[in-house]
N, CA, C and O of each residue as an XYZ file, in Angstrom:
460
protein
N      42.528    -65.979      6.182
C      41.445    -66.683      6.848
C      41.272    -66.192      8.294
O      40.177    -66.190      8.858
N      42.295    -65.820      8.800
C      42.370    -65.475     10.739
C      41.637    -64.032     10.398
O      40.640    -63.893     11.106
N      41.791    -63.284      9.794
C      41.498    -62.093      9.322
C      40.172    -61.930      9.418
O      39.547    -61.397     10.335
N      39.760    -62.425      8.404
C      38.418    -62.776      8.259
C      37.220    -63.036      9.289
O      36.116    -62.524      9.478
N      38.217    -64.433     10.065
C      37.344    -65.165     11.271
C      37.250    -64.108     12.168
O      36.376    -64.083     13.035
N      38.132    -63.177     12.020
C      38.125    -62.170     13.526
C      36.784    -60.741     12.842
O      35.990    -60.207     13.618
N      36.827    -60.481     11.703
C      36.122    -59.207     11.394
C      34.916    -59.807     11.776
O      34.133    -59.118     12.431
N      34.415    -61.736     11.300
C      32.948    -61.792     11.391
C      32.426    -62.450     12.951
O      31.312    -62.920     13.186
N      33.579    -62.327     13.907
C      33.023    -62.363     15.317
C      33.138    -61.268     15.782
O      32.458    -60.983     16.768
N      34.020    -60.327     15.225
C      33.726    -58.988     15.364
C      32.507    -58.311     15.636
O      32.056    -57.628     16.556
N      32.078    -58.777     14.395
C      30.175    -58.145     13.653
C      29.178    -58.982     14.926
O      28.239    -58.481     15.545
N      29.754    -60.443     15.067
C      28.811    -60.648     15.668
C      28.967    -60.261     17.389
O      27.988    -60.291     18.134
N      29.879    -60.024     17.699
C      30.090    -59.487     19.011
C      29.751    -58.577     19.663
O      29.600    -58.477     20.881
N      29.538    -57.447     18.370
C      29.014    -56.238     18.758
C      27.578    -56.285     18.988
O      27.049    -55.751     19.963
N      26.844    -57.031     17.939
C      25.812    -57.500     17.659
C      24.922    -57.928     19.017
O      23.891    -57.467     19.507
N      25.711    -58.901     19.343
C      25.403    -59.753     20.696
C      25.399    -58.722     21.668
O      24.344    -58.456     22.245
N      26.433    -58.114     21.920
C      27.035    -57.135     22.977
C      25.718    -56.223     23.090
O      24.964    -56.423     24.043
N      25.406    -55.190     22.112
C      24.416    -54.592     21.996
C      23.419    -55.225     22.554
O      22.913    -54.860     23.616
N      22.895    -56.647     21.612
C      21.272    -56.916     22.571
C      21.499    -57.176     23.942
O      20.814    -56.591     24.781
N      22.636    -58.218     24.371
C      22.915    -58.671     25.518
C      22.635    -57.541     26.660
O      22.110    -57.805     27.741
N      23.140    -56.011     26.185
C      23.060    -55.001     27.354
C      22.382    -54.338     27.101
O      22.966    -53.263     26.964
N      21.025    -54.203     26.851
C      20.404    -53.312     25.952
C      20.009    -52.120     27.202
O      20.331    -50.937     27.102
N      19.207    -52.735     28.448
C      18.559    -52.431     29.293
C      20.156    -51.399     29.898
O      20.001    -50.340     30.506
N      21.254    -51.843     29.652
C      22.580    -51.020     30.484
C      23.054    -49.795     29.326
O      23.942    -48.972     29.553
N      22.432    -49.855     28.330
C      22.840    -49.438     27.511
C      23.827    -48.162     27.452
O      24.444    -48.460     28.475
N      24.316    -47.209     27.115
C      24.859    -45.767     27.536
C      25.850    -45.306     26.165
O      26.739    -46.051     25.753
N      25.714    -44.706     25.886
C      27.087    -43.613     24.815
C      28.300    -43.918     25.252
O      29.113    -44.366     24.443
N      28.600    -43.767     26.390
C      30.073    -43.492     27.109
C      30.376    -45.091     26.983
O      31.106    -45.461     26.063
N      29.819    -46.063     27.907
C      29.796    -47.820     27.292
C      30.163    -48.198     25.962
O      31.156    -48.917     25.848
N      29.267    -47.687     24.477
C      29.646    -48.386     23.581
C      30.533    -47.212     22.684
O      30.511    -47.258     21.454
N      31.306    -46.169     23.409
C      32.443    -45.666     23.104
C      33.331    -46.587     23.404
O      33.901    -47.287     22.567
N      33.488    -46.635     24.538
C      34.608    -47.450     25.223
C      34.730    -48.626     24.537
O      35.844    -49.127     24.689
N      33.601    -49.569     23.474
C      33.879    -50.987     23.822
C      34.309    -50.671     21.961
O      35.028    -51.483     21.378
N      33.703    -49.301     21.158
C      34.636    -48.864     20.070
C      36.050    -48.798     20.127
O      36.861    -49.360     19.391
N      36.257    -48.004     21.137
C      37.724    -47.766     21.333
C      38.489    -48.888     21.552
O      39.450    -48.962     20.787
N      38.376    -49.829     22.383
C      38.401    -51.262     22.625
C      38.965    -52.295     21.337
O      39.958    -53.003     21.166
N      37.748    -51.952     20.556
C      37.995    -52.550     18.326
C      38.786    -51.998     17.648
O      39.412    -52.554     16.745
N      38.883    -50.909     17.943
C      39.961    -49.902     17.470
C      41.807    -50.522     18.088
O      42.786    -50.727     17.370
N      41.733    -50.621     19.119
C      42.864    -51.102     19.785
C      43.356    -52.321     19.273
O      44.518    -52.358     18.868
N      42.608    -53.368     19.231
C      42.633    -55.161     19.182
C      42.915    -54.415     17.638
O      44.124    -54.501     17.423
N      42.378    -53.880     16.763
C      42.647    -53.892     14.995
C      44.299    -52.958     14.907
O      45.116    -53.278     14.043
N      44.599    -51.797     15.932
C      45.833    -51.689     15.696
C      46.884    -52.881     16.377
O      47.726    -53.325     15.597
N      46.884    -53.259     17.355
C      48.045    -54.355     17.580
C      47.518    -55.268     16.411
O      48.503    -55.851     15.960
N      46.434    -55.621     15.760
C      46.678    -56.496     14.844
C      47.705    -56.113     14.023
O      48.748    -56.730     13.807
N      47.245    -54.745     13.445
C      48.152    -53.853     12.378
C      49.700    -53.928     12.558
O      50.515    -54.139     11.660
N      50.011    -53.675     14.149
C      51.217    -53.772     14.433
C      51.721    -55.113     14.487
O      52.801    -55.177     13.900
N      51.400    -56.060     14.903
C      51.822    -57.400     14.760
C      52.175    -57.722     13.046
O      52.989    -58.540     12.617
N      51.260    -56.776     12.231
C      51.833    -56.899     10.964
C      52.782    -56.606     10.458
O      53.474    -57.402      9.823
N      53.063    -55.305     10.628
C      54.561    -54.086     10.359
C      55.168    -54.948     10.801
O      55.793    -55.235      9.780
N      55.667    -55.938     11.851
C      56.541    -55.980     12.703
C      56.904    -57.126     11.512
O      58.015    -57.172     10.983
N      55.916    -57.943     11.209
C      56.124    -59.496     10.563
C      56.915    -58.475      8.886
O      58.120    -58.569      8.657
N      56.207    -57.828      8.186
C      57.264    -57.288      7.478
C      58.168    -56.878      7.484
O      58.979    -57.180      6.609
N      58.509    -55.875      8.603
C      60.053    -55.932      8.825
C      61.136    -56.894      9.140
O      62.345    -56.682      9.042
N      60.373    -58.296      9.647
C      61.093    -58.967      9.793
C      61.274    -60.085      8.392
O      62.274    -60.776      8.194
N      60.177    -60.048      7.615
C      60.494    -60.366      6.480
C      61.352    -59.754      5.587
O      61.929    -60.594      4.898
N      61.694    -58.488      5.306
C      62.795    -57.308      5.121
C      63.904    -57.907      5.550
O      64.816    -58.312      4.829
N      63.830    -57.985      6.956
C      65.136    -58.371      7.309
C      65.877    -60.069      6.674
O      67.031    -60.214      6.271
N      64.691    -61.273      6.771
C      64.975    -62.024      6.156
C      64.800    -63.742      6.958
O      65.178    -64.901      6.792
N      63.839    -62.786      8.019
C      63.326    -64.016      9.046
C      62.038    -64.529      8.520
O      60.951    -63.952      8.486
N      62.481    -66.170      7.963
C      61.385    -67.168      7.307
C      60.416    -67.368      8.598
O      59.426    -68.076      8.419
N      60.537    -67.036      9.349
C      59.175    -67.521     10.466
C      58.445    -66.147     11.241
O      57.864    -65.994     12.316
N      58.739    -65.411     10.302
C      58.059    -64.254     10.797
C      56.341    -64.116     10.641
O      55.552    -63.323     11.155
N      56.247    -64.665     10.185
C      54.341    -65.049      9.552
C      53.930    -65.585     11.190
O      52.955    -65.128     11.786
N      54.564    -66.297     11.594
C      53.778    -66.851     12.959
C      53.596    -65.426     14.381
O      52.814    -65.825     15.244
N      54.011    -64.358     14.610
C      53.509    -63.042     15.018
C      51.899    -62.353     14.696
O      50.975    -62.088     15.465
N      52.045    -62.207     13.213
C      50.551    -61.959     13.101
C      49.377    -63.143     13.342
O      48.406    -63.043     14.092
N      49.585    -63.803     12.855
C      48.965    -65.312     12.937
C      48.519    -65.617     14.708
O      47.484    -65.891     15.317
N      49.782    -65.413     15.010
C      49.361    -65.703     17.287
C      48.204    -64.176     17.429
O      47.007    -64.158     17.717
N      49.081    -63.096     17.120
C      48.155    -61.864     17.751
C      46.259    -62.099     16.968
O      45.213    -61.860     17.571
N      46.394    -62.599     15.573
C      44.784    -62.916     15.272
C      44.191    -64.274     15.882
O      42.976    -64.473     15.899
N      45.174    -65.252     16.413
C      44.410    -66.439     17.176
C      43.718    -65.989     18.515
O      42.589    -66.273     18.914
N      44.880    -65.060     19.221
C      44.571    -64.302     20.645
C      43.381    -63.744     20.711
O      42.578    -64.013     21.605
N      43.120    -62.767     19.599
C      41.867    -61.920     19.734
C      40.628    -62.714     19.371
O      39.532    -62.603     19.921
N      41.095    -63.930     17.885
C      40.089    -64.694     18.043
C      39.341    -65.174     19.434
O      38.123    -65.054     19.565
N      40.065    -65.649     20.307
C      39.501    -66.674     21.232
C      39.364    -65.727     22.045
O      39.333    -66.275     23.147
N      39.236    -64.347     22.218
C      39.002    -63.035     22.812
C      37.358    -62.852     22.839
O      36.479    -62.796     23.699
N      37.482    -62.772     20.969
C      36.301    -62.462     20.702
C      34.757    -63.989     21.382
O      33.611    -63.789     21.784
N      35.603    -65.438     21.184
C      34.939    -66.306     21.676
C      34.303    -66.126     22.870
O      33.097    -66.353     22.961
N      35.023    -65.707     23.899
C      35.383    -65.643     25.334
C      34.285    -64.893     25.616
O      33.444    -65.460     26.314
N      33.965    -63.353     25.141
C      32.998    -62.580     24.281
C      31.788    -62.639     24.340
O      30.975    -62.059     25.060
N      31.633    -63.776     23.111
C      30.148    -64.069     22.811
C      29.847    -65.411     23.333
O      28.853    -66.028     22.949
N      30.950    -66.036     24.483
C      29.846    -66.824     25.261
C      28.840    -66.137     26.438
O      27.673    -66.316     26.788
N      30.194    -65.057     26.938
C      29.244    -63.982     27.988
C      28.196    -63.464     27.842
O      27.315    -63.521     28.700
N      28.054    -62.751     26.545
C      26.922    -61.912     26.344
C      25.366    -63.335     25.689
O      24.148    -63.155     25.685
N      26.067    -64.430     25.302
C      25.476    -65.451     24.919
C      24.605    -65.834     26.416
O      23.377    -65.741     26.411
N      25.237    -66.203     27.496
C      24.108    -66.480     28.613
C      23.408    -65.166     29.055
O      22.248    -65.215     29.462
N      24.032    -64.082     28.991
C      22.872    -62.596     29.411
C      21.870    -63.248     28.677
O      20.902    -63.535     29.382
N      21.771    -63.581     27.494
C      20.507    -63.599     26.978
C      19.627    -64.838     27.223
O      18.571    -65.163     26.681
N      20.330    -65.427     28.164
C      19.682    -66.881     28.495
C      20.168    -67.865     27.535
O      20.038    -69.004     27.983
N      20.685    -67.821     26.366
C      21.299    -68.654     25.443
C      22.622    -69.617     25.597
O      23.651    -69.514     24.929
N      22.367    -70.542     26.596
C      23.894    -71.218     26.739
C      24.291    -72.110     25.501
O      23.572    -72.824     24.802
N      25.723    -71.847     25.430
C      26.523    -72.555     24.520
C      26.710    -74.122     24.466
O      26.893    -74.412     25.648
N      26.751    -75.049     23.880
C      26.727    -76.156     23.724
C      28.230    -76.251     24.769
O      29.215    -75.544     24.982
N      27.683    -77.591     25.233
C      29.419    -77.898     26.390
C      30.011    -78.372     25.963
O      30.922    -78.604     26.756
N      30.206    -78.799     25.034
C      31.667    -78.872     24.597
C      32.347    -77.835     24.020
O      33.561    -77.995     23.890
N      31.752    -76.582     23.558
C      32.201    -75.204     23.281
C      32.554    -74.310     24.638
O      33.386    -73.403     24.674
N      31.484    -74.913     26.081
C      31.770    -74.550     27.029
C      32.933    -74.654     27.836
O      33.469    -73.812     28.557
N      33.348    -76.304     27.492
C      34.534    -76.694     27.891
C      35.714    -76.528     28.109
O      36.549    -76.751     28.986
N      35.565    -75.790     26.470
C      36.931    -75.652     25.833
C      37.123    -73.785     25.954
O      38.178    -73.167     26.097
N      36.117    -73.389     25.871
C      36.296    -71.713     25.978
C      36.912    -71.594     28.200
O      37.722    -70.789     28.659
N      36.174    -72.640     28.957
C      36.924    -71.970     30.001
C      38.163    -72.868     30.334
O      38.836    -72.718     31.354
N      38.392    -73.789     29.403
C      39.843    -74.242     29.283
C      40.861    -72.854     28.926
O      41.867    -72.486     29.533
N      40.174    -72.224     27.665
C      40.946    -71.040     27.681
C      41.341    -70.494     28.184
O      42.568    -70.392     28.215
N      40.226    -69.530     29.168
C      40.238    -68.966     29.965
C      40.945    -69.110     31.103
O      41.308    -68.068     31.649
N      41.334    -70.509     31.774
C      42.596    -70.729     32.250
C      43.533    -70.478     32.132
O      44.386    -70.066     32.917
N      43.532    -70.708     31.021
C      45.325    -70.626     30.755
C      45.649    -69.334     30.277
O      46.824    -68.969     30.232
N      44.276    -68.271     29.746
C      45.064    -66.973     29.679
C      45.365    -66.780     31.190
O      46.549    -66.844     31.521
N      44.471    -66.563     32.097
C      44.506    -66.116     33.313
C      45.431    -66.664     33.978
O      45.533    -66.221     35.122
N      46.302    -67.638     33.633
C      47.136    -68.441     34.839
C      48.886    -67.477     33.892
O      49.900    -67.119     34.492
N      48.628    -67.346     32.467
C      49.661    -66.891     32.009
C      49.628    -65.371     32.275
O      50.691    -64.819     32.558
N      48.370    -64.579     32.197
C      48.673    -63.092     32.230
C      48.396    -62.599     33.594
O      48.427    -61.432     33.982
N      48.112    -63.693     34.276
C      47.645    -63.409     36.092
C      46.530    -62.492     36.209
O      46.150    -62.020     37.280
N      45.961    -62.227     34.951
C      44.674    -61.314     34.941
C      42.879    -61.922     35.355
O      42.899    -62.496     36.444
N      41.513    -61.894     34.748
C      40.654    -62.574     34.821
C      40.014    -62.089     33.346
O      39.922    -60.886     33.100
N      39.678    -62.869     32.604
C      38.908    -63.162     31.559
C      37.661    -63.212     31.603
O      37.018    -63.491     30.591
């Protein structure tokens, strides 16, 4: 199911992304934001290997690794398509607003980065 939820905000991210910047548009831009999908789908991949080897080895809670790395990118991809959602003048309902820069807190307060 996490799988899933992430390929079809995927589709729509790009989707969005595209109209949202149309006027910025460039080759070198929607290389980068390929390369970008490419990245988020191998640490998915790897968060997987890792959960089988540790199933190999014989650790019952190894399922919760892939499971965090597809929640992460989920609420990645959210984070995402609220941005490119107001470029287009389209704001998100507030209580979706709420809770996406609740997120956004707490990545930023945990990875000291900006979202």
């Amino acid at each position: 199911m996490l799988l899933s939820t992430l390929i079809i905000l995927n589709g729509f991210d790009f989707v969005i992304g595209i109209t949202a910047n149309w006027k910025e548009r460039s080759s070198l831009k929607a290389f980068r934001g390929g390369i970008k999908k490419g990245i988020m789908w191998m640490w998915i991949g790897i968060a997987n290997l890792v959960y089988l080897l540790l199933s190999e080895l014989g650790y019952e809670a190894s399922e919760v690794l892939p499971n965090l790395a597809a929640l992460y990118y989920i609420i990645m991809e959210i984070i995402s398509l609220e941005e490119n959602s107001k470029k287009l003048g389209m704001n998100m309902p507030a209580p979706l607003v709420f809770f996406i820069q609740k997120l956004k807190d707490i990545f930023n307060s945990k990875t000291g980065g900006e979202q």
